[in-house]
NUKEPA-964186 format. One record per atom (N, C-alpha, C): residue in three letters; atom name; x, y, z. Coordinates in Angstrom, 1 decimal, always signed. Layout:
% NUKEPA-964186
[ala; CA; [X; Y; Z]]
...
//
This chain:
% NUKEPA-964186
[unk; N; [+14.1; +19.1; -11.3]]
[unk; CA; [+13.1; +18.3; -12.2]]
[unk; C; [+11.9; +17.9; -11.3]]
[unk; N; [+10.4; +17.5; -12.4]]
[unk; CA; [+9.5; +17.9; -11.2]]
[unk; C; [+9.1; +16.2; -12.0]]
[unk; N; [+8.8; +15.2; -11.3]]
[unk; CA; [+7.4; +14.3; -12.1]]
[unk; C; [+6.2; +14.5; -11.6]]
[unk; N; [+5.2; +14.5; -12.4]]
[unk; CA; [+3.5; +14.6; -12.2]]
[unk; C; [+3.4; +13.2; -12.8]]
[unk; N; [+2.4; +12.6; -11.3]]
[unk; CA; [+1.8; +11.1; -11.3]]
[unk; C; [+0.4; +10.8; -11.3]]
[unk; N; [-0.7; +10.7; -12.4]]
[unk; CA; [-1.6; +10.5; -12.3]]
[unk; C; [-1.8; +9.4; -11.4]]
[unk; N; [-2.6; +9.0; -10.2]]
[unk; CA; [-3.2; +7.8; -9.5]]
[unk; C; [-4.8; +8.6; -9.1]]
[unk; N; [-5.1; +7.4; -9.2]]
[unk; CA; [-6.9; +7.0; -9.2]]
[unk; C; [-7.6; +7.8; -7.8]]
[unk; N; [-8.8; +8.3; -8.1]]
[unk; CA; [-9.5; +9.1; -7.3]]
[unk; C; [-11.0; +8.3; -7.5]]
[unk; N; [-11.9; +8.4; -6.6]]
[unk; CA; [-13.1; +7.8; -6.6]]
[unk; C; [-14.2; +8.7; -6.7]]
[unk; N; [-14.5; +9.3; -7.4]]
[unk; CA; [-15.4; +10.4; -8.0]]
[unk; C; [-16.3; +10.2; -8.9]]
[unk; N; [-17.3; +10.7; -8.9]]
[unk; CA; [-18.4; +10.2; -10.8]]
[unk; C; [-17.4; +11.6; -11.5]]
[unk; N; [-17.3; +10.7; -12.7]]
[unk; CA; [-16.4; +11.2; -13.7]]
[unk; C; [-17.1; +12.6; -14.7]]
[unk; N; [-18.6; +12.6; -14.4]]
[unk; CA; [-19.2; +13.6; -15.2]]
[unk; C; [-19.0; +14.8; -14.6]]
[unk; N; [-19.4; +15.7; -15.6]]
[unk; CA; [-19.4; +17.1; -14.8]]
[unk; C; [-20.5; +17.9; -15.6]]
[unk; N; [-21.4; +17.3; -14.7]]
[unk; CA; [-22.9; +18.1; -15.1]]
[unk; C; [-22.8; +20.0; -14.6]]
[unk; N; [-23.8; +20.8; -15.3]]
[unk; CA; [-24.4; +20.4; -16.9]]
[unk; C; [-23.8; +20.3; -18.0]]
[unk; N; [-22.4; +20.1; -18.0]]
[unk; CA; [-22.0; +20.6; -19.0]]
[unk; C; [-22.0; +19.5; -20.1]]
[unk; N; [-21.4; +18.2; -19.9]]
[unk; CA; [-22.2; +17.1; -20.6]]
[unk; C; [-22.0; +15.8; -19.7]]
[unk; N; [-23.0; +14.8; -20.3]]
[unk; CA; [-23.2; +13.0; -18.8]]
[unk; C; [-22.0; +12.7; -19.3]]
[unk; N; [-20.8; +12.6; -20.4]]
[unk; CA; [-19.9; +12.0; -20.7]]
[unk; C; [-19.0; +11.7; -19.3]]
[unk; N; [-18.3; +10.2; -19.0]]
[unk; CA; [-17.8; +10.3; -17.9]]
[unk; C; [-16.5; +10.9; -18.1]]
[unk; N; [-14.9; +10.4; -17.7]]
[unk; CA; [-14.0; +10.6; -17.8]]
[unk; C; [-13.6; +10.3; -16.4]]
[unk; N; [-12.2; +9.8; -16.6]]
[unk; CA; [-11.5; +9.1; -15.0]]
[unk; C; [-11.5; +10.0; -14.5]]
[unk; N; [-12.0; +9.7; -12.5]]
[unk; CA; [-11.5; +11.0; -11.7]]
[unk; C; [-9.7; +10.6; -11.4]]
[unk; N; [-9.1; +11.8; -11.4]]
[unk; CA; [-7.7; +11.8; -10.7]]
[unk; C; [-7.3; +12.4; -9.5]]
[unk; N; [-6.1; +11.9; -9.1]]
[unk; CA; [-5.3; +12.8; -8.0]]
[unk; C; [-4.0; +12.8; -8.7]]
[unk; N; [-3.0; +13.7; -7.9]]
[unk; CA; [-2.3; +13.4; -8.6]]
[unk; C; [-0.8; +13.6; -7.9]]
[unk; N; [+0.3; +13.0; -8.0]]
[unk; CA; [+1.7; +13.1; -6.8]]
[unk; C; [+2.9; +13.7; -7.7]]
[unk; N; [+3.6; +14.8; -7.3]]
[unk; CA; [+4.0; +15.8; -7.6]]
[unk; C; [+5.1; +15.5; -6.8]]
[unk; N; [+6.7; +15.2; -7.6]]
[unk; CA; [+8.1; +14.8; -7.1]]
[unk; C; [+8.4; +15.6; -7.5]]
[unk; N; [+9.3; +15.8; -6.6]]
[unk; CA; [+10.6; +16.7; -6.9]]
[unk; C; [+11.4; +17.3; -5.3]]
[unk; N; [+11.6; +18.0; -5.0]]
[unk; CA; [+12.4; +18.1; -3.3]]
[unk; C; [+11.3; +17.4; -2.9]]
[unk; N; [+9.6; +17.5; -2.5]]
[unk; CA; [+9.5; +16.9; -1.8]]
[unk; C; [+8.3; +15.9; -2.7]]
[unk; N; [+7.5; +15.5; -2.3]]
[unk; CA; [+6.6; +14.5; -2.6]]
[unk; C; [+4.8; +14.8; -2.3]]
[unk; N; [+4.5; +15.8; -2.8]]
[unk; CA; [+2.9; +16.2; -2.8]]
[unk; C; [+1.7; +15.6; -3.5]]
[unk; N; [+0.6; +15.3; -2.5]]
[unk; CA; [-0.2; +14.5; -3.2]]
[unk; C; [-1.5; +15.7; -3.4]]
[unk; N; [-1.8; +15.8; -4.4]]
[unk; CA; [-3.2; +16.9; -4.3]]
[unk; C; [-4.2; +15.7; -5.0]]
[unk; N; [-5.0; +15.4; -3.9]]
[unk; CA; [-6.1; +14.2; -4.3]]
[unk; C; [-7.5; +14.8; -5.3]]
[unk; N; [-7.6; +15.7; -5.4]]
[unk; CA; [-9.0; +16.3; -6.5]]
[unk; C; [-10.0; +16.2; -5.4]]
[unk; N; [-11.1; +15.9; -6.4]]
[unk; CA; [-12.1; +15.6; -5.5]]
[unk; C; [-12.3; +13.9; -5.6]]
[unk; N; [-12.5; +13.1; -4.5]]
[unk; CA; [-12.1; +12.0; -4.3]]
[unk; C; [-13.0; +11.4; -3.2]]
[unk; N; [-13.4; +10.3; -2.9]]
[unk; CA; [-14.1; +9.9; -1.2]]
[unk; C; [-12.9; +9.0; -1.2]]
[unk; N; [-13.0; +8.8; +0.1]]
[unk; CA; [-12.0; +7.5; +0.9]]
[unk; C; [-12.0; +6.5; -0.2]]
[unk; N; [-11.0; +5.6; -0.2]]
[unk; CA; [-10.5; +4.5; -0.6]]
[unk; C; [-10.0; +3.7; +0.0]]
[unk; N; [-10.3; +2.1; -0.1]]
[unk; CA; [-9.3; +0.8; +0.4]]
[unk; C; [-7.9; +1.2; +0.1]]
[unk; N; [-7.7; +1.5; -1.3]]
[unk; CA; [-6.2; +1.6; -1.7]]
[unk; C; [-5.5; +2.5; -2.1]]
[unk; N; [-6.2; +3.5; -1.1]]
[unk; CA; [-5.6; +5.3; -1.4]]
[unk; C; [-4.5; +5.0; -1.0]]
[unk; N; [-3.9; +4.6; +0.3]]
[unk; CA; [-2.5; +4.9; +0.1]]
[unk; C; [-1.8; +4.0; -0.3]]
[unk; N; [-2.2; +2.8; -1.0]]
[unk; CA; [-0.9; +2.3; -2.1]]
[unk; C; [-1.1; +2.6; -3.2]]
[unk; N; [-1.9; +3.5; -3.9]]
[unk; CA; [-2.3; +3.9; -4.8]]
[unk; C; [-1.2; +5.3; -5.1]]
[unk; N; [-1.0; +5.8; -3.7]]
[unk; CA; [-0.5; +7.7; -3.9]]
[unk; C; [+0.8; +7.1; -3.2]]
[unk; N; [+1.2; +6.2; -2.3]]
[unk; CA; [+2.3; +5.7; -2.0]]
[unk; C; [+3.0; +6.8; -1.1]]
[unk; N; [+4.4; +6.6; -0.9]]
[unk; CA; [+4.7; +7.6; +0.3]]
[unk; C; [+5.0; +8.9; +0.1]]
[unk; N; [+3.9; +9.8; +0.9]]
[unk; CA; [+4.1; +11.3; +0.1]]
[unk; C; [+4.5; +12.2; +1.6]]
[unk; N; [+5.3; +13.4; +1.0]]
[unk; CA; [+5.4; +14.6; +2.4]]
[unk; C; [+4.1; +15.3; +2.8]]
[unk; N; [+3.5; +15.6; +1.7]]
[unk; CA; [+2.4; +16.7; +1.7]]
[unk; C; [+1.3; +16.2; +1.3]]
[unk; N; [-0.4; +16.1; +1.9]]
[unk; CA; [-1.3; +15.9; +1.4]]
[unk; C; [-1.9; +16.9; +1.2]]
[unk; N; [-2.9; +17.7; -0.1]]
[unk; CA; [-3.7; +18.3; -0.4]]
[unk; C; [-5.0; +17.7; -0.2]]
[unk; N; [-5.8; +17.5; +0.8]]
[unk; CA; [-7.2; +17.1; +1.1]]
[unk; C; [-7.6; +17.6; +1.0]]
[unk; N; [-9.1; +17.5; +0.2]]
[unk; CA; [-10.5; +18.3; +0.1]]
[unk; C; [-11.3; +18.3; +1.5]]
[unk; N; [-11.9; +18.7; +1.6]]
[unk; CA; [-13.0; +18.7; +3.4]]
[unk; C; [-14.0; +19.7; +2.9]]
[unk; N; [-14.2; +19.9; +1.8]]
[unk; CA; [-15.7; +20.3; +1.7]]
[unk; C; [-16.2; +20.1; +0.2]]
[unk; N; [-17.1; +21.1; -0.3]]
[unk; CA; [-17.6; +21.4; -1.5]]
[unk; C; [-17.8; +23.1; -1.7]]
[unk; N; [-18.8; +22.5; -2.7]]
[unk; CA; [-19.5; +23.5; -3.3]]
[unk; C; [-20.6; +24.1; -2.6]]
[unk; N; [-20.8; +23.4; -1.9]]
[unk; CA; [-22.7; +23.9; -1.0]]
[unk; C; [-22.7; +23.0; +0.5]]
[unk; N; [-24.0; +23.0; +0.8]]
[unk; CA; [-24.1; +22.3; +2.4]]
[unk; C; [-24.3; +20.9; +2.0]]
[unk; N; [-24.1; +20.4; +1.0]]
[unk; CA; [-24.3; +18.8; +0.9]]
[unk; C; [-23.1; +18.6; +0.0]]
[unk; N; [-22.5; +17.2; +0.6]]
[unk; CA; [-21.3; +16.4; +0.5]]
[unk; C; [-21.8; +14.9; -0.1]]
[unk; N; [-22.1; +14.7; -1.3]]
[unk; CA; [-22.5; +13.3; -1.5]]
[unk; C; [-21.4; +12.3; -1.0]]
[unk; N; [-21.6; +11.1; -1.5]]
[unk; CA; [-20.8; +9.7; -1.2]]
[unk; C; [-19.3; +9.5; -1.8]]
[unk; N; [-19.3; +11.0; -2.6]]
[unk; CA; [-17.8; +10.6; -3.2]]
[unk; C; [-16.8; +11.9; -3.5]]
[unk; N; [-17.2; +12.3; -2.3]]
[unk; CA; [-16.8; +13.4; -1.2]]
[unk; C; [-15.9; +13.3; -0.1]]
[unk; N; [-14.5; +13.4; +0.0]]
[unk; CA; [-14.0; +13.7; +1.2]]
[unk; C; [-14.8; +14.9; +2.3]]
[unk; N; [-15.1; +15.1; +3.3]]
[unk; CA; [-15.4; +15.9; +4.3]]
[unk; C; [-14.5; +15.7; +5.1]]
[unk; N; [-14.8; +16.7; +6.6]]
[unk; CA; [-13.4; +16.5; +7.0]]
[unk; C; [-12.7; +15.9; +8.2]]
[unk; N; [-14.1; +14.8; +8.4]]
[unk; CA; [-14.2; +13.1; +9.2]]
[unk; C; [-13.3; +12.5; +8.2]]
[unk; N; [-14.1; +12.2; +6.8]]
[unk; CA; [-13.5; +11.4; +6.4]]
[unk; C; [-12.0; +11.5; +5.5]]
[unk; N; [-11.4; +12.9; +5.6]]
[unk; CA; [-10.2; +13.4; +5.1]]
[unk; C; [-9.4; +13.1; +6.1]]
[unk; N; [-9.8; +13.2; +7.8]]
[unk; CA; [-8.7; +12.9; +8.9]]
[unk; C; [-8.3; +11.6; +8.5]]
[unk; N; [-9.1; +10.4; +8.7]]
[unk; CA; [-9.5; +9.3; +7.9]]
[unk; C; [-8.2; +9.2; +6.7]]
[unk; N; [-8.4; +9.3; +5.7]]
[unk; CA; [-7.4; +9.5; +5.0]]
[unk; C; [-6.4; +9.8; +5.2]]
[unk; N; [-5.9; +10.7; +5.9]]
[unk; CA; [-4.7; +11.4; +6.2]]
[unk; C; [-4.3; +10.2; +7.0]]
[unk; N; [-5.3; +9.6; +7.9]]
[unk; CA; [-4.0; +8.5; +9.1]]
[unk; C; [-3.8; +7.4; +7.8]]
[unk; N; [-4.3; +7.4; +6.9]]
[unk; CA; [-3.9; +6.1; +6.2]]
[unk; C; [-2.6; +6.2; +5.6]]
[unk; N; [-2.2; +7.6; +4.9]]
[unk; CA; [-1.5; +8.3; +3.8]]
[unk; C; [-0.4; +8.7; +5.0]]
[unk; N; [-0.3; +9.0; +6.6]]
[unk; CA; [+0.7; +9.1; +6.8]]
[unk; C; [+1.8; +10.4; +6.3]]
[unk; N; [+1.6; +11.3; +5.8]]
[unk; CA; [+2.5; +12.3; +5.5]]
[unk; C; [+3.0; +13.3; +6.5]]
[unk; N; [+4.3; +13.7; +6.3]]
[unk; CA; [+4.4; +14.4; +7.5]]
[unk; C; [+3.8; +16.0; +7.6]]
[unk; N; [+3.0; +16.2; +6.5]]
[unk; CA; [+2.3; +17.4; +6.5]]
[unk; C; [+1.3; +17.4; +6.0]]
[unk; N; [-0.1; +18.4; +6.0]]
[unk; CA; [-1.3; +18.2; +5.4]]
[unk; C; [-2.0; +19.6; +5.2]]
[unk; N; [-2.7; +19.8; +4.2]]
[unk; CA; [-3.1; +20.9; +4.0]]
[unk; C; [-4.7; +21.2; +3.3]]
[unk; N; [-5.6; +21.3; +4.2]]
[unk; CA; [-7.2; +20.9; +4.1]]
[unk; C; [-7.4; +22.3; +2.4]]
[unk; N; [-7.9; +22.0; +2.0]]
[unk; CA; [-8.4; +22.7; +0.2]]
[unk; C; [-9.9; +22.1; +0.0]]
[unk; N; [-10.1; +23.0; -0.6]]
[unk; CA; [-11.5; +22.8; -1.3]]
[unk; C; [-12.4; +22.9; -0.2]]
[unk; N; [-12.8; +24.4; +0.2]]
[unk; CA; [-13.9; +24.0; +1.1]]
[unk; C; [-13.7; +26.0; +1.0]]
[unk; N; [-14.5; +26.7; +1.3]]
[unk; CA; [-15.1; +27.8; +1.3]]
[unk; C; [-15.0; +28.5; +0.1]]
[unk; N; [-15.4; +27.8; -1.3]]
[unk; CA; [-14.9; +28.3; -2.9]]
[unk; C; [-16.7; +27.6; -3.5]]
[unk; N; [-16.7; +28.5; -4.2]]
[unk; CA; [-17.7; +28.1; -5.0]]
[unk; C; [-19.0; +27.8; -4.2]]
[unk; N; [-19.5; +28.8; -3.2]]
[unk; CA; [-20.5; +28.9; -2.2]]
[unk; C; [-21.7; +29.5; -3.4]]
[unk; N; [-23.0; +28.7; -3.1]]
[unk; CA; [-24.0; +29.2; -4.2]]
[unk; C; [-24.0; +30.5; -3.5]]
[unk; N; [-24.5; +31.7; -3.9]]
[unk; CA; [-24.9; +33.0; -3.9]]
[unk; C; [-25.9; +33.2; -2.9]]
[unk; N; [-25.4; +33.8; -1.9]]
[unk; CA; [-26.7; +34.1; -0.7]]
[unk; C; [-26.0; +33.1; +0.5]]
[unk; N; [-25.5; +32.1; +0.4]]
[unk; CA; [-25.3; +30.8; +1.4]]
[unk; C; [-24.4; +31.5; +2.5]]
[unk; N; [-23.3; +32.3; +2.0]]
[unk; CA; [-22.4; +32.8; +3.0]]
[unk; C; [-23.2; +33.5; +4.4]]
[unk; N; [-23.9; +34.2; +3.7]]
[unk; CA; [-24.6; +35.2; +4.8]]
[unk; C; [-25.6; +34.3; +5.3]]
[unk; N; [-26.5; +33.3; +5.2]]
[unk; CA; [-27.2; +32.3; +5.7]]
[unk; C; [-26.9; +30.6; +6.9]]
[unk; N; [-25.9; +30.6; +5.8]]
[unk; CA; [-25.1; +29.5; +6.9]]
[unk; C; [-23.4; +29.6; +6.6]]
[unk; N; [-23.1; +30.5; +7.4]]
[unk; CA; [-21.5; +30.9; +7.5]]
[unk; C; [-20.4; +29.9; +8.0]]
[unk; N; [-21.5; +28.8; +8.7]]
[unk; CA; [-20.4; +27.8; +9.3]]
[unk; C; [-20.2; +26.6; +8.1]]
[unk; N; [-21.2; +26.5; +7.4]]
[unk; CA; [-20.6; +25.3; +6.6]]
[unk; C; [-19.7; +26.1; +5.6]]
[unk; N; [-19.5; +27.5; +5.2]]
[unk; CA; [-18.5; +28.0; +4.5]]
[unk; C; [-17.0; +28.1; +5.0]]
[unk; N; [-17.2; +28.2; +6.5]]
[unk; CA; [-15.7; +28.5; +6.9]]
[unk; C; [-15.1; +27.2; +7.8]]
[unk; N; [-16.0; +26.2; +8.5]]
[unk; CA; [-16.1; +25.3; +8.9]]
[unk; C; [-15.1; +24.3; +8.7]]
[unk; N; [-15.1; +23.8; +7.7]]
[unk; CA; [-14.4; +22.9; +7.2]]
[unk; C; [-13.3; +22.5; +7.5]]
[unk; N; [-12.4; +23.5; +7.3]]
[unk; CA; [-10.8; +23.7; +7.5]]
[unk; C; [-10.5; +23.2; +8.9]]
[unk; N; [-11.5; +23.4; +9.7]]
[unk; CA; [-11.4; +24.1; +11.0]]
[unk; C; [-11.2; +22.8; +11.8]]
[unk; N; [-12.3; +22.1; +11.5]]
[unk; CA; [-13.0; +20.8; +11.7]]
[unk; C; [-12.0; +19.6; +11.5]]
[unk; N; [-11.6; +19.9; +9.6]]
[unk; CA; [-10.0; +19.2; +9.6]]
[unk; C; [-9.3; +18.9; +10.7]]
[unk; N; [-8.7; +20.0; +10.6]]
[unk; CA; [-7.7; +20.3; +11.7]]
[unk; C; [-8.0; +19.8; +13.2]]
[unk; N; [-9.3; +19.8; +13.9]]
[unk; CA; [-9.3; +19.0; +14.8]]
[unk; C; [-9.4; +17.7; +14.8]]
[unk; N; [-10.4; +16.8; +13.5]]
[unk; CA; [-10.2; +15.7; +13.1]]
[unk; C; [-9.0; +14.7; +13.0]]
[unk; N; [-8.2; +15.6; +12.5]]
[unk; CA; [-6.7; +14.9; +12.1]]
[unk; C; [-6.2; +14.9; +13.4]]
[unk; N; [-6.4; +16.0; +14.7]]
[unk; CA; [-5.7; +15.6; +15.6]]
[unk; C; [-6.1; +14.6; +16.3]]
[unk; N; [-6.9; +14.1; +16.5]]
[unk; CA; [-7.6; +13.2; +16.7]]
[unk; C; [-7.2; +12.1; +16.0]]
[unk; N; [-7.3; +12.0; +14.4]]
[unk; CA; [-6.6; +10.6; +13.9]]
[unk; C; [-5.6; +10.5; +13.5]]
[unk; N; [-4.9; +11.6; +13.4]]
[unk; CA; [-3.4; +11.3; +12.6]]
[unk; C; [-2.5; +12.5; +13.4]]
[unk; N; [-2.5; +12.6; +14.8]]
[unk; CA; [-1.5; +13.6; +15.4]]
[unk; C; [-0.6; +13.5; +15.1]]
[unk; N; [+0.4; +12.3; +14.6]]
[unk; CA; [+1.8; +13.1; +14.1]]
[unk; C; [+1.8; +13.8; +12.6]]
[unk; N; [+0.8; +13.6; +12.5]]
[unk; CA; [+0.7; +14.7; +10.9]]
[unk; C; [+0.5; +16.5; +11.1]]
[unk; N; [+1.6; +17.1; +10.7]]
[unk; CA; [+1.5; +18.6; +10.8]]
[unk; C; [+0.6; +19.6; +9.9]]
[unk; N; [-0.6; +19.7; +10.4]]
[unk; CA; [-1.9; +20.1; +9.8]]
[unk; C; [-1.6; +21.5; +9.6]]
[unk; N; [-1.7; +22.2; +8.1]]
[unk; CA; [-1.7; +23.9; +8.0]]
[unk; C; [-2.7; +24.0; +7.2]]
[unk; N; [-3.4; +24.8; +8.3]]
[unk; CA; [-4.7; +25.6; +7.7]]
[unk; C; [-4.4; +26.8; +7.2]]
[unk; N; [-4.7; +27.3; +5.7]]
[unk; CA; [-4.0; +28.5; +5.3]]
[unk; C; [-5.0; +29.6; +4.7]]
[unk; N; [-4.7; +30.6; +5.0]]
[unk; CA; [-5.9; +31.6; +4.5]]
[unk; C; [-5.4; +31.7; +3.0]]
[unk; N; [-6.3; +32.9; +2.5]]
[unk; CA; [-6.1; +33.1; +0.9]]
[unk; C; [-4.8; +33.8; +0.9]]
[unk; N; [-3.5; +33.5; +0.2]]
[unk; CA; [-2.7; +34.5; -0.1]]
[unk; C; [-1.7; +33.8; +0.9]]
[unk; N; [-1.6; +32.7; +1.9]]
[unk; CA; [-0.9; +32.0; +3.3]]
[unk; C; [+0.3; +31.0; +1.9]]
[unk; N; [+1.5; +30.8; +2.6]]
[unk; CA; [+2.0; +29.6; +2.3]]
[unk; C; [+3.0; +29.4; +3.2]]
[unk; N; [+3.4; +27.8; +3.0]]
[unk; CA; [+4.1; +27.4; +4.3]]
[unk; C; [+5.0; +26.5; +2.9]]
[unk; N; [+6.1; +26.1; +3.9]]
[unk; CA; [+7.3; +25.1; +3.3]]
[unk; C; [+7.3; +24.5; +4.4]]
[unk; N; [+6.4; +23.0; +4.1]]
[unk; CA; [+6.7; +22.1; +4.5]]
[unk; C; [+8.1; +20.8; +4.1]]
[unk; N; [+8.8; +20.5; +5.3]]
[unk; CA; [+9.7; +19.7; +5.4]]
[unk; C; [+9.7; +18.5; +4.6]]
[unk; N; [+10.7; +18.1; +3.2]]
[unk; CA; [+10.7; +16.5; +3.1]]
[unk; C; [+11.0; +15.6; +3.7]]
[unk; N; [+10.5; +14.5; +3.2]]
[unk; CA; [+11.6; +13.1; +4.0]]
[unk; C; [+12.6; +13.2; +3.8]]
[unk; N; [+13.6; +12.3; +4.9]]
[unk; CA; [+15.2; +12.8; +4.0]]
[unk; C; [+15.3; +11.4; +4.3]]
//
């Protein structure tokens, strides 16, 4: 049996151009063997981790769409950041070399592939006992629950 947990994300709720209407941003925690948080798109929070509570797996965002990260944006300073707060014993950086405007790859190749990369040294840096997997297209790993 699986539960899906809506909890709160910090994002503007529209999604231009399609229309200004807002709508709550989400993340959301995923029970069952183990405990996975896939946060959306989201910036840091006071009360991200009593909000997502205790999870095995984080799905962190650490980029975008293009070379600019507004204010309610994880990147992947502020996803290490997160990750030491959240404490999981695994992590897995998302959202970051998808939806590159047309032309950008061949122009600036590093903020396309960067990201992940960047994670992964960040977190070791703030959250070393967290087991960071950076995964290509087509990669999967089974990470360990709490027992």
């Amino acid at each position: 049996a699986l539960r899906v947990r809506a909890v709160p994300a910090l994002h503007d709720g529209r999604r231009l151009p399609v229309g200004p209407r807002r709508t709550p941003a989400l993340g959301y925690v995923v029970e069952g063997e183990a405990r996975t948080y896939f946060a959306g798109d989201t910036a840091l929070f006071d009360a991200m981790a009593e909000a997502v509570g205790p999870v095995d797996v984080a799905l962190l965002p650490v980029g975008g769409w293009g070379p600019y990260l507004g204010h309610d944006h994880l990147d992947a300073v502020r996803a290490a950041h997160a990750l030491a707060l959240l404490a999981p014993r695994s992590a897995i950086p998302v959202h970051y070399g998808t939806y590159w405007p047309i032309g950008m790859d061949g122009i600036r190749p590093h903020e396309f592939h960067a990201p992940g990369d960047e994670f992964v040294r960040q977190a070791a840096r703030l959250a070393p006992e967290v087991s960071v997997h950076r995964l290509g297209h087509g990669e999967h790993v089974r990470p360990e629950a709490r027992r």
